[in-house]
C-alpha positions in Angstrom: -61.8 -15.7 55.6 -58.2 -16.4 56.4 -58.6 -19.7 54.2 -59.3 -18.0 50.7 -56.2 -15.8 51.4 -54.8 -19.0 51.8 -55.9 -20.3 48.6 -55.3 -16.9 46.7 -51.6 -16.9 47.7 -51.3 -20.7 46.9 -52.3 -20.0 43.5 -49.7 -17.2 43.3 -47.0 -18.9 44.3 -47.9 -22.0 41.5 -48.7 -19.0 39.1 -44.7 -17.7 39.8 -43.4 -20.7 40.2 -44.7 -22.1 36.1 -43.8 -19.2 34.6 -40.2 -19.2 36.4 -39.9 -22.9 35.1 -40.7 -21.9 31.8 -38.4 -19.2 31.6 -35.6 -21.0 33.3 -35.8 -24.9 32.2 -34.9 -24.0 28.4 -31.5 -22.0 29.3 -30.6 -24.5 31.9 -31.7 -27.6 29.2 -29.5 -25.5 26.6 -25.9 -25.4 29.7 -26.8 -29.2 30.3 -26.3 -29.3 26.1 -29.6 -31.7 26.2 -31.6 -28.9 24.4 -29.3 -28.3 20.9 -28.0 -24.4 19.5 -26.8 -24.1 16.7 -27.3 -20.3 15.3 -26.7 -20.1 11.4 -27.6 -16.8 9.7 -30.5 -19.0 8.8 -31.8 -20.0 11.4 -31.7 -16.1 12.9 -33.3 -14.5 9.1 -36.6 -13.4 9.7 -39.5 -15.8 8.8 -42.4 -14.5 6.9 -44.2 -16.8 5.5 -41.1 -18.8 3.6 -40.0 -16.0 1.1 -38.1 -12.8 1.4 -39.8 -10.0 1.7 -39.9 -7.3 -0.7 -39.6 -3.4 0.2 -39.2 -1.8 3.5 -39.9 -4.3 6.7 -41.0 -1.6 8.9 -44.4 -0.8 7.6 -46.2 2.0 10.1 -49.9 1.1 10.6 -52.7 3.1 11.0 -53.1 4.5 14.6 -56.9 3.8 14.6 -55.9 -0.4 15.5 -54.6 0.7 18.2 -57.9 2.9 19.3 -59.5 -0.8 18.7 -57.3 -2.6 20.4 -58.1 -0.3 23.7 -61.6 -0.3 23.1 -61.5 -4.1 22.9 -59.0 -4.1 26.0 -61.9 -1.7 27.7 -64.8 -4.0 27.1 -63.1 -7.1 28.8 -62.1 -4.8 32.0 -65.7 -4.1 31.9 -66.8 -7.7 32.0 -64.7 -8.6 34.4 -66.0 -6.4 36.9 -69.6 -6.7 35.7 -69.9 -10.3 35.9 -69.1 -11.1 39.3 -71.7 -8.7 40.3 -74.2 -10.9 37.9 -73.3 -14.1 39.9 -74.1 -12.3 43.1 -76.8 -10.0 42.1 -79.3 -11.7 44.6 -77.5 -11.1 46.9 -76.0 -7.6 46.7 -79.2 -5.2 47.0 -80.0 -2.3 46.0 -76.8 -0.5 46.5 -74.9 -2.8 44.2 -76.8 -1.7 42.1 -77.0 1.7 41.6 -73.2 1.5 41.8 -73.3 -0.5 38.7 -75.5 2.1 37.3 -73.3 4.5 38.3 -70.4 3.0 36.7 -71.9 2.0 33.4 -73.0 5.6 32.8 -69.2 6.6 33.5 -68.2 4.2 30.9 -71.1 5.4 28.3 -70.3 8.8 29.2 -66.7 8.0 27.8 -68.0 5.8 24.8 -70.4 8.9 24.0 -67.1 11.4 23.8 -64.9 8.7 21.6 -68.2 8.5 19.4 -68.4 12.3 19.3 -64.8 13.3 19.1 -65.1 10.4 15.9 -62.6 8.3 17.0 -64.6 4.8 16.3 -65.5 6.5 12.5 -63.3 3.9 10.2 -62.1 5.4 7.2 
């Protein structure tokens, strides 16, 4: 038991540790002047597809994306939790599985108010 703790915080501390090297190794690259900076106006314009845009930049989009967006973010929480239960479903029993039932009709019960309240209607 204590051994997959183990391996849990190992993977942490490699997990920390990348993303601190990818965060820090350009800035100190860019102090040891191996990585070069040389800001122009250029350089810092906006790129969008190699021409200037025309009109306002700050275009609001519709809300509903983001309703999307969260309903997509929603389904892959639900996968994550569902599929280790798959792996182990021999396993488990009967009580893993009525808990699953259980929380599958929570989440339907929530999919049946968005549907109701018309949020997932695109117009």
């Amino acid at each position: 038991m204590i051994l997959n703790f183990g391996y849990v915080s190992l993977f942490l501390i490699v997990a920390i540790a990348l993303g601190l090297i990818v965060i820090i190794l350009p800035v100190l690259l860019r102090f040891v002047k191996v990585a070069p900076h040389h800001p122009t106006p250029v350089k810092n314009d906006t790129y969008e597809c190699g021409m200037v845009t025309i009109g306002k930049t700050w275009v609001q989009f519709n809300f509903r994306y983001y309703y999307y967006a969260l309903l997509f973010v929603a389904l892959d929480v639900i996968v994550v939790f569902l599929y280790p239960w798959a792996v182990e479903l021999r396993q488990l029993g009967a009580g893993a599985l009525i808990s699953v039932l259980v929380f599958l009709a929570i989440i339907a019960t929530g999919y049946l108010y968005i549907w109701k309240k018309g949020v997932l209607r695109w117009q």
